[in-house]
N, C-alpha and C positions, 0 to 999 in steps of 0.2 A: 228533889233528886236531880241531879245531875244530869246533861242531856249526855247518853251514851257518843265514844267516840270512835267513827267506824272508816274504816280504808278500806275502800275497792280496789282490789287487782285484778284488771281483765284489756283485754286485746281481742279476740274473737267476737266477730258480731254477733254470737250467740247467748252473750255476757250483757249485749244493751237492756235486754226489759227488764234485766236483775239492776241494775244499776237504777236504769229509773225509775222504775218502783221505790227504789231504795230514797232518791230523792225527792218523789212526790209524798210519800206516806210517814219517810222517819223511819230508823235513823238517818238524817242526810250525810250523806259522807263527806268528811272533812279533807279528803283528796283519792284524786284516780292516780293511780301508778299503772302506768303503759306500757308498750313497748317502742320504740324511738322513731320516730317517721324514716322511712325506707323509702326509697327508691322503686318506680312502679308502672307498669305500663310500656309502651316498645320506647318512646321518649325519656324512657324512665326519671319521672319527672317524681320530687319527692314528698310523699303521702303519707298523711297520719292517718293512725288508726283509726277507723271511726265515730268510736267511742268517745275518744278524744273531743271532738267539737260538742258532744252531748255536753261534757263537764264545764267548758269554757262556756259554753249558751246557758249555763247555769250558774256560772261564778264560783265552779271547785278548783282549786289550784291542778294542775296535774305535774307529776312527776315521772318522766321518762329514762333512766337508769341504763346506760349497755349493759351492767351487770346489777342486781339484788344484793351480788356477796359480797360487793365492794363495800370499804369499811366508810368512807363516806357516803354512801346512800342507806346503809344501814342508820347512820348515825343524824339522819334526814328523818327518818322514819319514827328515830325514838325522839326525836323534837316532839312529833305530832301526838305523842304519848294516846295511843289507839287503843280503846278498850276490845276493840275486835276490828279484824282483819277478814275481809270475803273476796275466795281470788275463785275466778270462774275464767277459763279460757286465757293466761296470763300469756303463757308460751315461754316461761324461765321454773325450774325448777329452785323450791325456796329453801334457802339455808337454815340447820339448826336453832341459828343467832338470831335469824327473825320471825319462826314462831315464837321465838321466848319475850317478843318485845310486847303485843298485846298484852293488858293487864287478866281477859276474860279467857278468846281462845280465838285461832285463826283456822277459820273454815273456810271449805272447798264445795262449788257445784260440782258436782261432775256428770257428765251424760249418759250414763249407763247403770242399772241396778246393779250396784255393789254386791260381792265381790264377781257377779258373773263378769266382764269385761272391765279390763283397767286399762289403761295407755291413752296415747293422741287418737285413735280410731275407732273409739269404741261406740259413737254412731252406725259408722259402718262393718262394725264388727256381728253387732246385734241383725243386722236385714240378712250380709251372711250368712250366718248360724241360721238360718229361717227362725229367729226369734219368734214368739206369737206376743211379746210386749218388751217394752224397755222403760227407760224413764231417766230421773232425775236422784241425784242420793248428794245428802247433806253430809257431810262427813268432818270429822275433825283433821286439820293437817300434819301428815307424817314422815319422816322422812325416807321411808320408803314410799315410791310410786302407789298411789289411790289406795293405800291401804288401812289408812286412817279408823277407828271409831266413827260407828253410822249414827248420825241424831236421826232423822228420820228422811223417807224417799218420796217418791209421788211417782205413778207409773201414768204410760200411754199406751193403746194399741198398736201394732204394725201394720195396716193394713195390705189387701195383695197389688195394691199399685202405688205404692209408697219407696221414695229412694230417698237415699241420703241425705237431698237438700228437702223434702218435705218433711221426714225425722228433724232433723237439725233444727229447722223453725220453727217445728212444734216442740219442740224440749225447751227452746230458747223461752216460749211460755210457764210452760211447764216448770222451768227452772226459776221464775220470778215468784211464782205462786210459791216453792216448795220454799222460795228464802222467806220471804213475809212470814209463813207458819214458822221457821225455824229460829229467828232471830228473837221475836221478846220470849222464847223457850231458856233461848241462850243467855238471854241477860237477867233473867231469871232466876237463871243457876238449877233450872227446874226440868232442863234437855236430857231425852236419854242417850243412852250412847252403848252402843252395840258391837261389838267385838266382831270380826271379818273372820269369816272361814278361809283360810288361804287355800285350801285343797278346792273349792268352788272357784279359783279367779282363773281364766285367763286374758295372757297377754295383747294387746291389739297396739301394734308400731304404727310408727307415723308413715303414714304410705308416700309410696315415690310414683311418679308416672307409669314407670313400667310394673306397678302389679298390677296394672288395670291390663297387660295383655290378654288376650282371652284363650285359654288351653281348648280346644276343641272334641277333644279327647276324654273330658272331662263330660258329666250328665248336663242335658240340656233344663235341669231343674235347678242343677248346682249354677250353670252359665247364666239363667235369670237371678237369681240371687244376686252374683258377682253384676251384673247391668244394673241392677237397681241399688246396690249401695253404693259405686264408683259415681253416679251421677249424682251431683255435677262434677265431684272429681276424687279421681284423677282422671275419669271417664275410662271407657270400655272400648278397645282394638285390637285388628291383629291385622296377618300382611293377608292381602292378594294379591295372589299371582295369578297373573296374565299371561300366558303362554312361558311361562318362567321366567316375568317381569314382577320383579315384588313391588309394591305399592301399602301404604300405611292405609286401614283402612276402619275407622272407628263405627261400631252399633253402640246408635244411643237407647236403642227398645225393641223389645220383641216379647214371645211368649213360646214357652217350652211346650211340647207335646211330646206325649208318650209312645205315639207310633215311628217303628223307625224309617230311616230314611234309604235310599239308594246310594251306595260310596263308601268310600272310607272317611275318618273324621276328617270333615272341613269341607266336605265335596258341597256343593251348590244345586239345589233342588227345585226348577221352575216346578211352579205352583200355577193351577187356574186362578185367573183373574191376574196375573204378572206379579203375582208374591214370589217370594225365594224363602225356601227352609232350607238349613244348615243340616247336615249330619254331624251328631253328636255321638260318643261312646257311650251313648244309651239315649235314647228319641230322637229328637230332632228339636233344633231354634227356629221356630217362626219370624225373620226380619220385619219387624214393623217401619223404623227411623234410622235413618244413618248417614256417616259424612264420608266421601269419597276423597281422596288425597288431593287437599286444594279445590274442592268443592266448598256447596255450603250442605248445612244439613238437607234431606228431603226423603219422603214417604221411599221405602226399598221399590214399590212399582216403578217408579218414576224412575230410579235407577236400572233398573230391570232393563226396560225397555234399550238401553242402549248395550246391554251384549251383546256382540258377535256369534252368531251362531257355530262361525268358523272356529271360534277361543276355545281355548280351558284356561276355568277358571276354577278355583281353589281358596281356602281360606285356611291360614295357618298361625 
């Protein structure tokens, strides 16, 4: 039989253990398709993916496209006559013309149990929602956004001191495993494939810097959630004001309580021991870590200790 012929598509470094799995155990893939080395860094100095060097350290051709839909990279792709196609984290959504190039089918990791979460965010979609799991879903590619036919998933826990970059490199496991199970299913011809409840999906966008402001007004249960899936990014901020000096001011950690606070939301609550709790529209944020405008990060004590007694101070 025939050795199967398989194309990787991924860019995120959440996409590397699926990849080399894929070349240590078979099928090895007969090329990576990227995304184009970029520009990176304050020198912006220009960086390929780092997926990229995995292939070349292997001896896979890789392919870098500005576009998928362009009719010459399409027409690169049907050279390589692919019995299957696996994109995990590519960063291009893929045209009708090139799932039809695969002879078998062109599947998708994607990071969240289908259909609960679809989009770019749905790592951080799930810690959000206080998920109590997420996982990994093998799905066929559609051309609607993550809507695809499910072959099969593989889940993880959430645990209560788990953020976005601790999710994220455990699914990147997680997602290696779930392709090994789903690939000789595929070639098979012997994979199930599960029809999506659309009334179960929602949506999760590619987040920008500023949804990581922090509403303060908001519960201090909901405001841990929001701290723990922004990190590491887009991270978690709002302003302080200094006697109505605003100043950009990021929490990377803390812990919500139930009892409320003194002020209105955002006021600043010296704690024994030089802790600071936030008032929230319902408890109170206990500051654990944080980065002061053009500081470095450090313990909220350690910050504490240089307030004014003379100030107000405020978080908004």
């Amino acid at each position: 039989m025939p050795v199967p012929r398989v194309i990787f598509f991924g860019s995120g470094e959440i996409a590397i253990p699926s990849f080399e799995r894929l070349i240590k155990e078979g099928p090895r893939p007969v090329a990576l398709v990227t995304q184009p080395d970029k520009p990176a860094g304050r020198h912006r100095v220009l960086t390929a993916p780092p997926i990229k060097q995995i292939a070349v350290e292997a001896g896979i051709p890789v392919l870098q496209p500005e576009s998928v839909r362009d009719e010459s990279s399409l027409a690169e792709l049907r050279a390589l006559a692919p019995d299957l196609i696996v994109v995990m984290a590519y960063g291009q959504l893929l045209p009708k013309k090139l799932l039809k190039i695969p002879k078998i089918a062109c599947i998708n990791l994607h990071g969240s149990l289908l259909p609960r979460h679809r989009g770019a965010s749905c790592v951080q979609a799930a810690i959000l929602a206080g998920d109590a799991e997420t996982g990994v879903t093998v799905m066929h590619v559609a051309p609607k956004l993550d809507s695809g036919d499910i072959i099969l998933s593989r889940s993880t826990p959430i645990v209560a001191d788990d953020t976005g970059g601790s999710v994220h490199d455990r699914l990147a496991v997680v997602a290696a495993e779930a392709l090994v199970a789903a690939v000789p299913l595929i070639l098979a011809g012997t994979a199930p494939r599960e029809i999506q409840d659309d009334s179960l999906a929602n949506y999760a966008p590619k987040l920008e810097r500023d949804d990581g402001r922090i509403d303060w007004s908001r519960s201090a249960a909901e405001i841990e959630l929001q701290v723990r899936a922004y990190d590491p990014w887009p991270g978690t901020w709002c302003w302080l004001e200094d006697n109505g000096e605003k100043k950009r001011f990021k929490v990377l950690s803390g812990l919500p309580g139930s009892e409320p606070a003194e002020g209105e939301a955002g006021s600043l609550n010296l704690l024994e021991g030089g802790g600071v709790a936030i008032t929230c529209g319902s408890g109170a944020y206990q500051l654990k870590e944080i980065q002061p405008d053009g500081g470095k990060r450090m313990p909220v004590e350690q910050w504490a200790r240089g307030l004014r007694p003379d100030h107000r101070y405020r978080l908004s």
